[in-house]
C-alpha positions in Angstrom: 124.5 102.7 96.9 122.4 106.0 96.2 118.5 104.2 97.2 117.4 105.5 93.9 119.6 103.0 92.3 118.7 100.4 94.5 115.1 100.1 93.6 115.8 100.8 90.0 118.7 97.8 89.7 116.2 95.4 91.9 112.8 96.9 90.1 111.7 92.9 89.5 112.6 91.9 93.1 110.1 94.9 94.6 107.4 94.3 91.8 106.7 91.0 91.7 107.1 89.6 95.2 103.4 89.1 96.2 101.0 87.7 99.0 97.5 86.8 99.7 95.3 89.2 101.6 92.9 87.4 104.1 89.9 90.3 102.4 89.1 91.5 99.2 89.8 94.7 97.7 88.5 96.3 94.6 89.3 94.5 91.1 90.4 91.5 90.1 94.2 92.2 92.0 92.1 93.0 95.2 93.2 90.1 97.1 97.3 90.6 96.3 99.3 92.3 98.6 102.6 94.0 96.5 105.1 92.6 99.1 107.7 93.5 97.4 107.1 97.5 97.1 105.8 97.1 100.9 109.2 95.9 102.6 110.8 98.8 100.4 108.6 101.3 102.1 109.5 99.7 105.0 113.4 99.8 104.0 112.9 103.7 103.4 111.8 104.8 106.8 114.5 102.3 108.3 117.4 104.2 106.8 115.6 107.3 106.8 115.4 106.9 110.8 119.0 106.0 110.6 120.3 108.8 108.9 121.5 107.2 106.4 119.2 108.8 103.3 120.7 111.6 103.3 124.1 112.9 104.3 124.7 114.7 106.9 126.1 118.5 106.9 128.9 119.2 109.8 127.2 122.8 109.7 123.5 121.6 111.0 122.7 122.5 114.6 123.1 119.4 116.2 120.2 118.1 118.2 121.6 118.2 121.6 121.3 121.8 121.3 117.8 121.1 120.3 117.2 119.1 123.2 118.4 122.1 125.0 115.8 124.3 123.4 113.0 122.1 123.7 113.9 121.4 127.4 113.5 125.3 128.3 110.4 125.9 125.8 108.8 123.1 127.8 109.8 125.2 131.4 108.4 127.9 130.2 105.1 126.6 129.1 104.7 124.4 132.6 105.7 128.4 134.3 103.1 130.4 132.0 100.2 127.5 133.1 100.1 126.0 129.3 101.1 122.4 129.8 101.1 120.2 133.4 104.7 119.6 135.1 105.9 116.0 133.5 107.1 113.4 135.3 110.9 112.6 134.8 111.2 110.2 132.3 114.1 107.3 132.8 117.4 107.8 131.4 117.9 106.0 128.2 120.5 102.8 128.9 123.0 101.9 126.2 120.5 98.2 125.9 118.1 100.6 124.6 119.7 102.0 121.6 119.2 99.6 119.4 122.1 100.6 116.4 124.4 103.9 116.9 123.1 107.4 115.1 125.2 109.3 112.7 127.3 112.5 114.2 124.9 115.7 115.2 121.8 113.0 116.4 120.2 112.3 119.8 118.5 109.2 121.4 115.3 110.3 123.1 111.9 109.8 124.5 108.9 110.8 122.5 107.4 112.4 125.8 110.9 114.0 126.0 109.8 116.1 122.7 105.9 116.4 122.7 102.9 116.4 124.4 102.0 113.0 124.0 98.9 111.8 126.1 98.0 115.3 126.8 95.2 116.6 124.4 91.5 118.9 124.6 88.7 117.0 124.6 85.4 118.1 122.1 81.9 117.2 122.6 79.1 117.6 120.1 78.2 121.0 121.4 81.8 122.2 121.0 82.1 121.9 117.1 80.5 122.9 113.4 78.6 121.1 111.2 82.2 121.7 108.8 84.7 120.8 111.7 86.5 117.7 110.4 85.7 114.6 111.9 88.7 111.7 111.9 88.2 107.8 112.4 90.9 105.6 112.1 89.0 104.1 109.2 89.6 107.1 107.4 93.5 106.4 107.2 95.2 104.1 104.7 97.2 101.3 106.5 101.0 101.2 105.1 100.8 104.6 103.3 99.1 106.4 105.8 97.1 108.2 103.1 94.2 110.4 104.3 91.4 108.6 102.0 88.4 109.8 103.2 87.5 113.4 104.9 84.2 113.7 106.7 82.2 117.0 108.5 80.4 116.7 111.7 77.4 117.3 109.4 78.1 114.0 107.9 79.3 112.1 111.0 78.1 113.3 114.3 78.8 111.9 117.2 77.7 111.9 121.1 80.9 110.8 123.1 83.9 112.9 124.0 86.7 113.3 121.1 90.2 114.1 120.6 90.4 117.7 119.7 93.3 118.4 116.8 95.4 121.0 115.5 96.9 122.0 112.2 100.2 120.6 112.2 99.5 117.7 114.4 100.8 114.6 114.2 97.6 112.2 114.2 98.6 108.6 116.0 96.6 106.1 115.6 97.3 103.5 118.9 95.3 100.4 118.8 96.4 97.4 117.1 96.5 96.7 114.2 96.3 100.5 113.2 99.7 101.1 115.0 101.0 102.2 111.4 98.7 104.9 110.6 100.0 108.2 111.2 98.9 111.6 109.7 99.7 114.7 110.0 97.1 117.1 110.4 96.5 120.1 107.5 93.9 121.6 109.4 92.0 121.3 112.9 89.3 119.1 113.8 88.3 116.4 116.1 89.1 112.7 116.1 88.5 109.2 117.8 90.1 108.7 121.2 91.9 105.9 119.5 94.2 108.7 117.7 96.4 110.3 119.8 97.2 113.9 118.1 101.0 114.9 119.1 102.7 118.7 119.3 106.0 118.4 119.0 108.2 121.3 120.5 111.3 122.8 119.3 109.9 123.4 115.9 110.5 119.3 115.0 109.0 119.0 111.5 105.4 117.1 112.1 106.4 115.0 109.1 109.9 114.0 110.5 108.0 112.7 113.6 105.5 110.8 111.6 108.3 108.7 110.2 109.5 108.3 113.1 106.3 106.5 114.4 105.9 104.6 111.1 109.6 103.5 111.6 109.8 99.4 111.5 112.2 99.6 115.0 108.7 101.9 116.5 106.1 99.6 115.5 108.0 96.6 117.1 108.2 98.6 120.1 104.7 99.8 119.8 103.3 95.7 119.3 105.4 94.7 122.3 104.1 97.4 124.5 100.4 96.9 123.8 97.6 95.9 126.5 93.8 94.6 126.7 92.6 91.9 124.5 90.0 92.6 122.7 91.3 95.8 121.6 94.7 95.8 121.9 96.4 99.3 122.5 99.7 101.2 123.1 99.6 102.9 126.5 100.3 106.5 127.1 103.1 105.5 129.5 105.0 103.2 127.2 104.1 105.6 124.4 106.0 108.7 125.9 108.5 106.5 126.8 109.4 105.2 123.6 113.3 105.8 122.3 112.8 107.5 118.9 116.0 108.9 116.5 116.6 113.3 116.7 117.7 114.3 113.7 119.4 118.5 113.7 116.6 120.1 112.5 118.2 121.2 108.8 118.4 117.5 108.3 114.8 116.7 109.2 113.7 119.1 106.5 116.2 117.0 103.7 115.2 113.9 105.4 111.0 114.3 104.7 112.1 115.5 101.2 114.0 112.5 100.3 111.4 110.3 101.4 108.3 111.9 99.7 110.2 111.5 96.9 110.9 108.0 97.1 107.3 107.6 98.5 106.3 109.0 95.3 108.1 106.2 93.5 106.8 103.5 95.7 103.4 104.7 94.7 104.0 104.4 90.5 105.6 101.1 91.1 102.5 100.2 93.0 99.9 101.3 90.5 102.3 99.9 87.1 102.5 96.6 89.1 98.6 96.9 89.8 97.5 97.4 86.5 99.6 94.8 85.2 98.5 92.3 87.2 94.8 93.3 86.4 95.5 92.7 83.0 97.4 90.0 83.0 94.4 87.9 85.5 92.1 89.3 82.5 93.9 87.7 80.0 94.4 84.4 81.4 90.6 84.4 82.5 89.6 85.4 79.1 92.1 82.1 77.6 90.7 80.3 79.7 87.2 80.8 79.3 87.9 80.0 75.3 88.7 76.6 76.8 85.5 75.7 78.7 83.4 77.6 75.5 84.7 74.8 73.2 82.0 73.0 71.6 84.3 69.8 70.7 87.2 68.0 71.5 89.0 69.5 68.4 88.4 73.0 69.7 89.2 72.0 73.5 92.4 71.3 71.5 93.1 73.9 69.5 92.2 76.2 72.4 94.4 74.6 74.7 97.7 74.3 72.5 97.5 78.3 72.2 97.7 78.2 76.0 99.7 75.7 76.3 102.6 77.7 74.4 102.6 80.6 76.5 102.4 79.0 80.0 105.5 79.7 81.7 104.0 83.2 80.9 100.3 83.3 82.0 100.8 81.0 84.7 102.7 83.5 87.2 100.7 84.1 90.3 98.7 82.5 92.7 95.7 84.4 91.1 96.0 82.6 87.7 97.1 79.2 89.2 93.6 79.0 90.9 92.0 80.2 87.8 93.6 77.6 85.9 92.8 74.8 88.5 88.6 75.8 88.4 89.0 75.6 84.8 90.0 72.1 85.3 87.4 71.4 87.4 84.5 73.3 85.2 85.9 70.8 82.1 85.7 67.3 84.2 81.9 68.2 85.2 81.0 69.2 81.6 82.3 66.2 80.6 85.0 68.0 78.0 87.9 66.7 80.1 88.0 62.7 79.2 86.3 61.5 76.0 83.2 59.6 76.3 82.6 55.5 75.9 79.5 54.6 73.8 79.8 51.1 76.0 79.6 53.1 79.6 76.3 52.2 81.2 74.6 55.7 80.8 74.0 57.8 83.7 70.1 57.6 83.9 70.9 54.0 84.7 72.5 54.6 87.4 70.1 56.9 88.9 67.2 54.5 88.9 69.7 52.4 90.6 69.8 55.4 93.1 66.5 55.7 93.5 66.1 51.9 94.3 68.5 51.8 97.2 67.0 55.2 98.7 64.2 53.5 99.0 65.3 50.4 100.7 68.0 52.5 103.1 64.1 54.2 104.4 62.6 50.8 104.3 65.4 49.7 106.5 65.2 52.6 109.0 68.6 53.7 107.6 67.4 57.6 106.7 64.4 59.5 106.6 62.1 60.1 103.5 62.9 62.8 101.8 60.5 65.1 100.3 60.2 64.9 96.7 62.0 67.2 95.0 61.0 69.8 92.0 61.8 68.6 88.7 65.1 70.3 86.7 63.6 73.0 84.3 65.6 73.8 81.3 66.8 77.8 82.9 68.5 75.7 85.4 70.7 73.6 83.0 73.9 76.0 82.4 75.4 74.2 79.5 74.7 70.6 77.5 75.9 67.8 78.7 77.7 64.7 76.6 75.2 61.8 75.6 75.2 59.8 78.4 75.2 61.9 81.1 72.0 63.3 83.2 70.9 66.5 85.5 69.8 65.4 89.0 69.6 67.4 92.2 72.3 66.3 94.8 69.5 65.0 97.1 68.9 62.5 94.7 71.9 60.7 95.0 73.0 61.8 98.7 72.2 61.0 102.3 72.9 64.2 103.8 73.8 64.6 107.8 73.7 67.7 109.5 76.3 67.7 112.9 75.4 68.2 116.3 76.9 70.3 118.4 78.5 68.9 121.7 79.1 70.2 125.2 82.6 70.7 126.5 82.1 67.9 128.9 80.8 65.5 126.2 84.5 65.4 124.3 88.2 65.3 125.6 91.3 66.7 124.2 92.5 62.8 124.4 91.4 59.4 122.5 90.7 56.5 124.7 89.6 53.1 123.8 86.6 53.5 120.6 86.3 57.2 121.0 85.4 58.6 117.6 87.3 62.1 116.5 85.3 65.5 117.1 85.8 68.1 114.0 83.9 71.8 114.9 84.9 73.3 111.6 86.9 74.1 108.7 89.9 75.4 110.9 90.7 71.3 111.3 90.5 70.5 107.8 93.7 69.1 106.8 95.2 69.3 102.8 93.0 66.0 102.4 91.7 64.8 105.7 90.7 66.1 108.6 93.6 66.9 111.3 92.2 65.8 114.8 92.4 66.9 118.5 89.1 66.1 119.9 88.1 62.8 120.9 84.0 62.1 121.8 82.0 59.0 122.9 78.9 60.7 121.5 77.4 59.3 118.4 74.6 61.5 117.3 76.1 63.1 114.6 78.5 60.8 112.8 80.2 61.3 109.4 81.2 57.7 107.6 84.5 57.3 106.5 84.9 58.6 102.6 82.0 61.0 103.5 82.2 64.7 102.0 82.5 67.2 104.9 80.9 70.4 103.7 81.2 74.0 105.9 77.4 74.8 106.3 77.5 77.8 108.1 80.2 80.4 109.3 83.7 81.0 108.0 84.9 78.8 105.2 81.6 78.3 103.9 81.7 75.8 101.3 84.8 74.7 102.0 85.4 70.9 101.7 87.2 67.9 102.7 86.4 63.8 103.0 86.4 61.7 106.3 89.1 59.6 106.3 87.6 57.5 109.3 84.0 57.9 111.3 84.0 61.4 112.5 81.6 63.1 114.7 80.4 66.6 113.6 79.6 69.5 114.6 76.6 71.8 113.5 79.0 74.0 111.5 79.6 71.0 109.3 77.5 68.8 107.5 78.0 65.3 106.2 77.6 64.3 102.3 77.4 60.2 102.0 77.4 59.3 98.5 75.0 56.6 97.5 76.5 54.4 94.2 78.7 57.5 93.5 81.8 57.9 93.4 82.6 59.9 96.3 85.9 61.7 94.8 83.9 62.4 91.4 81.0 64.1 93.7 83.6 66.3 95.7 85.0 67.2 92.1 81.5 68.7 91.0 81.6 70.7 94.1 85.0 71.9 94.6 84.1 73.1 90.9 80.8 74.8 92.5 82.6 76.3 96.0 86.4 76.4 94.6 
């Protein structure tokens, strides 16, 4: 099946499969990743390293007589002083091919064909205020699109650099960059994170670019990777990396093809982009009609036009959580439930508050809390039903801030009336905390069917409710509800944080 055909037949199945990013990007479809059209980029470089996007032509040079070439061009360079004598690099064994190549290709090693790891340096002194200046942050990750092009009058620098040529293939090798790859259109200067590559034999720079974008490189690439921090591919496992040799005449057909299909990709990307933009606008604007209602016969009427086109609207992951922090915005306006004339009105309640307050500080149970500023009218975003009232949450809470505790004050097991430690969000369970701390300490100690709130750090604001007595840490803070109902207080601020 011509791969043309392929992603027009299966158009739905590359457009609409979507995931989450972990960041934001620009507009309201910032935070989806187009899985889908990524795993076909993906699946274009696989067969196009394969040879099978193109067919072949029994009338190419084949690329042993390439390898020939390149082998004598590189004897000649090492004779004339150009380039340093290589080491031998190993023979490639048959466990190292990882699927067979189509008639007229080669299995090789990238140090085989290019200079890999051998490069001019630049310092500061050495370049022009217009000399191009390259950081990996400059390159898209997945398309390896140039977005950004800076001067050495824009972005000097002190340290060595990579110095580049036109027609170099620009490789970025720290994790997780390992897929951006360039080719150079003109000389400059880059990072010492981006290896630039000269190919010999006349290889076509782009051919070897989709070579090291290939899915079977970057595996080999994430295997081969050292340090910690900054993870990156060495210059030895680098050069010898197995990579696909296409004849030349085929390389040429090959990069065709693909910027073609690239091309394609990208219009599938920005159609899919565009209509989820619009389609978020639309459900947020439908939505918004339904918190705007000024009565229950308009929360109605509003809803039943949603209601009709649901299956529709509510697609993605996007308008799912929309449509859940409408929920939430109606139950605290009080538009969600209709309201009981008999109910014991809210002001009630909080004098009721205020009483118990009182005693708990009488009793040595919290501290006195510094009165706090009456609510002003600029400060009230909407009305609220008759019955209800505007407090600060101090009023009604006793709030407890978490302690932090030394490594030898907790242990990974629970013995006899240990408590359960919690340092943070990351052991937040669906409902209740998950636990694999145990502590003895007491200083800090959340009540069971106490709001746990993420004061500080990642995850801020994010929430979840002590299912037993938990001690805290000082990334978390404690929320115990006083005459409230707990589940109705973690409603108003999962509307507030959601």
């Amino acid at each position: 099946m011509a791969v043309e055909k392929l992603i027009v037949d299966h158009i739905d199945t590359w457009t609409t499969a979507l995931q989450t990013r972990s960041t934001a990007g620009r507009g309201s479809s910032g935070k989806i990743d187009l899985y889908g059209i990524k795993k076909l980029r993906e699946l274009i470089l696989e067969l196009a390293v394969r040879g099978k996007l193109v067919p072949q032509d029994p009338n190419d040079e084949p690329a042993s007589v390439l390898l020939k070439r390149i082998a004598a061009e590189k004897a000649e360079l090492v004779k004339q002083g150009k380039i340093k004598k290589q080491k031998p690099l190993p023979e490639i064994s048959e466990e190292e091919k990882p699927f067979e190549l189509p008639m007229g290709w080669e299995w090789t090693r990238l140090g085989s064909i290019s200079n890999y790891g051998f490069c001019d340096k630049a310092e500061p002194e050495d370049v022009t205020p217009e000399t191009w200046i390259l950081e990996l942050e400059d390159i898209e990750k997945v398309t390896s699109k140039l977005i950004n092009k800076v001067t050495f009058a824009e972005r000097p620098f002190k340290s060595s650099k990579n110095r580049f040529s036109q027609g170099d293939v620009l490789y970025g090798k720290l994790r997780p960059y390992l897929d951006k790859v360039i080719v150079a259109n003109e000389p400059g200067v880059c990072t010492t994170e981006i290896i630039p590559i000269t190919s010999y034999g006349n290889i076509y720079p782009e051919f070897l670019r989709l070579l090291l974008k290939a899915p079977n490189f970057i595996i080999y690439a994430n295997s081969s990777t050292h340090g910690m921090n900054l993870p990156r591919l060495g210059t030895e496992k680098a050069q010898q990396a197995v990579i696909e040799l296409a004849p030349i005449q085929e390389q040429l057909r090959i990069v065709s093809r693909v910027d073609k299909l690239m091309s394609l990709c990208d219009q599938l990307e920005q159609h899919s982009l565009t209509s989820l933009d619009a389609h978020q606008q639309l459900v947020e604007t439908l939505l918004t009609t339904l918190t705007d209602s000024q009565n229950a016969d308009e929360l109605a009427e509003n809803w039943a036009r949603i209601s009709e086109h649901f299956d529709t609207l509510f697609t993605t992951e996007a308008s799912i959580a929309a449509l859940k922090q409408t929920i939430l915005q109606l139950a605290v306006m009080g538009k969600l439930v209709p309201q009981d004339p008999n109910d014991e009105p809210a002001s009630e309640l909080l004098k009721r508050i205020a009483q118990e307050k009182a005693q708990l500080v009488k009793d040595g149970k919290m501290k006195k809390q510094k009165p706090l500023p009456p609510i002003s009218d600029e400060e009230k975003p909407f009305e609220l039903p008759i019955g209800w009232e505007w407090c600060r949450l101090g009023e009604c809470i006793n709030l407890i801030s978490g302690q932090h505790l030394k490594p030898d004050e907790y242990e990974e097991e629970c013995h006899g009336e240990m408590l359960p430690y919690i340092t943070g969000p990351a052991e937040f369970g669906l409902i209740s905390p998950t636990y694999s701390k145990y502590t003895n300490e007491k200083r800090a100690i959340a009540a069971k069917g106490d709001i746990l709130i993420t004061c500080k750090g990642a995850g801020l604001g994010k929430l979840n409710v002590a299912d037993t007595n938990i001690a805290i840490s000082r990334q978390l803070m404690a929320i115990n509800v006083i005459r409230m109902n707990s589940e109705y207080l973690k409603i108003i601020l999962d509307s507030m944080y959601g």
